[in-house]
C-alpha positions in Angstrom: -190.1 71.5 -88.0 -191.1 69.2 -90.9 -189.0 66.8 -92.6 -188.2 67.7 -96.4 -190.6 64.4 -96.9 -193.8 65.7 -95.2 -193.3 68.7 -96.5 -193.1 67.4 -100.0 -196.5 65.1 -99.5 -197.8 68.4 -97.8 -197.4 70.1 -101.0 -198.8 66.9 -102.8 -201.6 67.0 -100.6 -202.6 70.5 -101.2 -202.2 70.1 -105.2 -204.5 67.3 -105.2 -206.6 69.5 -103.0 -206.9 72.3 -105.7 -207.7 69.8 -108.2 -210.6 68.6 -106.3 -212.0 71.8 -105.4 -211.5 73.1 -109.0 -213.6 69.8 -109.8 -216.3 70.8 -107.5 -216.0 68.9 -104.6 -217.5 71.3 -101.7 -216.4 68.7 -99.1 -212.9 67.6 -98.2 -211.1 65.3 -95.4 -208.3 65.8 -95.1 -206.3 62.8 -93.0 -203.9 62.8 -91.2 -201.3 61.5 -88.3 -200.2 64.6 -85.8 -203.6 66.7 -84.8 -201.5 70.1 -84.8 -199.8 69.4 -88.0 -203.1 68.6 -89.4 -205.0 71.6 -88.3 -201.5 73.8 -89.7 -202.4 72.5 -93.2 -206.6 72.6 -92.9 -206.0 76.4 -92.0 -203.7 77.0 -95.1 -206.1 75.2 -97.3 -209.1 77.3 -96.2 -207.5 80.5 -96.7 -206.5 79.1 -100.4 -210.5 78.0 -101.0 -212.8 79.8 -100.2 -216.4 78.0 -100.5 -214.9 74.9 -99.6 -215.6 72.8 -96.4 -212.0 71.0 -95.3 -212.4 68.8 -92.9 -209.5 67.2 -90.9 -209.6 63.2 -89.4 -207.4 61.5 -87.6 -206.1 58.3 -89.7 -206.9 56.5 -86.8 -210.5 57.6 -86.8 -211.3 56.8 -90.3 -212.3 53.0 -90.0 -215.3 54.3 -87.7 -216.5 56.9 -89.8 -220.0 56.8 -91.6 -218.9 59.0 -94.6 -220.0 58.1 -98.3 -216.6 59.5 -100.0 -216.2 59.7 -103.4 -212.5 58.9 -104.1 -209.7 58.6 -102.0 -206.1 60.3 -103.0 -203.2 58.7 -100.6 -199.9 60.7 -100.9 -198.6 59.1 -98.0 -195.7 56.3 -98.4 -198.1 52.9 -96.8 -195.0 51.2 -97.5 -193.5 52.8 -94.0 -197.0 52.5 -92.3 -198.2 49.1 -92.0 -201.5 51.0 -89.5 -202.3 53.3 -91.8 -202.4 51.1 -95.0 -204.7 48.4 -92.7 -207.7 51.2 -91.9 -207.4 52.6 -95.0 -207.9 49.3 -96.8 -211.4 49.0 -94.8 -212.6 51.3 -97.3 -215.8 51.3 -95.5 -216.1 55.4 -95.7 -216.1 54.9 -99.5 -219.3 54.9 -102.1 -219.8 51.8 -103.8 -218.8 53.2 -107.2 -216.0 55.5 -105.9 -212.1 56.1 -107.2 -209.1 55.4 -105.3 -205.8 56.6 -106.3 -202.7 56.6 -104.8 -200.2 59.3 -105.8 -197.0 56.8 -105.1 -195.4 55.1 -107.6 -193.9 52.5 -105.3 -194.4 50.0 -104.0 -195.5 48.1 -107.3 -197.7 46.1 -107.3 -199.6 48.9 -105.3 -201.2 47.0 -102.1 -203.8 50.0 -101.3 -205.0 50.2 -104.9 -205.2 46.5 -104.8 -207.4 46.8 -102.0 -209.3 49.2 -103.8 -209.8 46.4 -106.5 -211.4 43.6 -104.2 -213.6 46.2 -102.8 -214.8 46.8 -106.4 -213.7 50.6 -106.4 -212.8 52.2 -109.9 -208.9 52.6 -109.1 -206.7 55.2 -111.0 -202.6 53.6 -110.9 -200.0 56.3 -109.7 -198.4 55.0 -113.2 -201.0 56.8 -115.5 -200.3 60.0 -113.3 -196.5 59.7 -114.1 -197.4 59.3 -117.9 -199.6 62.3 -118.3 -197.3 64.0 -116.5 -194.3 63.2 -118.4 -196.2 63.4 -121.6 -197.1 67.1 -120.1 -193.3 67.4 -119.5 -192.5 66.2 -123.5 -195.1 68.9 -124.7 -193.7 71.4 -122.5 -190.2 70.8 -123.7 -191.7 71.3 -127.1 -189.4 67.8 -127.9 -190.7 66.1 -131.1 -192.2 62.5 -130.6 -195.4 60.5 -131.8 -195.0 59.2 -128.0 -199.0 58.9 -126.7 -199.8 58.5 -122.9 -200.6 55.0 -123.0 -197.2 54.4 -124.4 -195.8 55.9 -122.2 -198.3 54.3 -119.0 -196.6 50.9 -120.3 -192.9 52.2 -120.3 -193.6 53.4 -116.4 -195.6 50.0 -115.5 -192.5 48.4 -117.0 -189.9 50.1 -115.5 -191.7 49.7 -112.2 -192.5 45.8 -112.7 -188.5 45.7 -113.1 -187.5 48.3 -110.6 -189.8 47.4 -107.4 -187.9 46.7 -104.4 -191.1 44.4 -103.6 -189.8 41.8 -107.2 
C-alpha cells in the first residue's frame, strides 16, 4: 500500500508525464526507488499514452547511464534522500543545453537546481511553477487583480527565502 506522499508525487509524476508527451517527447524515464512500484506506474502510464516509449531506471542506475536527456523533472522530496540527490547531481545523462526542474518548493535555496546551475543546465525554479499556477488559480476564481506572474514569482521566492527551514 502507498503512503498518501507517494501517492501524491505519483500523481505529480504522471501530470508532468502528460505534459511531456503532449510536448512531443516520444521517450520517457521514468526513475524510480522500489522495481515493482516502478513497473505499477510505467504500466499505467502506457495504457494513458499510447505512441510513447516509458522507460523505467532504477535511481541507482542512473549515474552509469549513457542517455543524452533533455530535461530532468524531480518530484521527489531530495531533502529526505541524501543518495538520490548525490546521483542525480552527476547530471552526466543530461544534454549540454538541457532543463532541469524540480517540482518542490522546499528546500530553498534548491540544492538539485543549484547543481543544475554549475553544470550549466537551463534550470526552471519550482517557484515560477507555483506563480503560474496561482496566477491560473486567480483567473480561475475570476478575482480582479493587475497581479502578473513575475509578481507573483517574487512574492513566492520571498515567502520561501523567509519561510525555508534551511534559513
Amino acid at each position: 500500500m502507498l503512503s498518501r506522499f507517494a501517492v501524491f508525487v505519483f500523481l505529480q509524476a504522471r501530470a508532468v508525464c502528460a505534459v511531456l508527451a503532449e510536448l512531443g517527447f516520444g521517450e520517457i524515464y521514468v526513475v524510480g526507488q522500489e522495481a515493482e512500484q516502478l513497473e505499477i506506474q510505467i504500466e499505467l502510464l502506457r495504457k494513458s499514452h499510447f505512441g510513447i516509449k516509458f522507460k523505467p531506471l532504477m535511481f541507482h542506475e542512473l549515474t552509469i547511464q549513457s542517455l543524452s536527456a533533455s530535461i530532468i523533472i524531480n518530484t521527489v522530496d531530495l531533502s529526505q534522500d541524501k543518495e538520490l540527490l548525490s546521483d542525480l547531481s552527476y547530471f552526466n545523462f543530461m544534454k549540454r543545453d538541457g532543463y532541469a526542474l524540480d517540482l518542490n518548493l522546499l528546500p530553498y535555496p534548491n540544492p538539485l537546481l543549484e547543481e543544475a546551475e554549475r553544470a550549466e543546465l537551463r534550470v526552471l525554479h519550482p517557484s515560477l511553477v507555483a506563480a503560474t499556477w496561482t496566477h491560473l488559480w486567480i483567473e480561475k476564481l475570476q478575482i480582479e487583480t493587475s497581479l502578473k506572474v513575475e509578481e507573483l514569482h517574487e512574492s513566492w521566492k520571498n515567502f520561501l527565502r523567509e519561510n525555508s527551514p534551511s534559513v
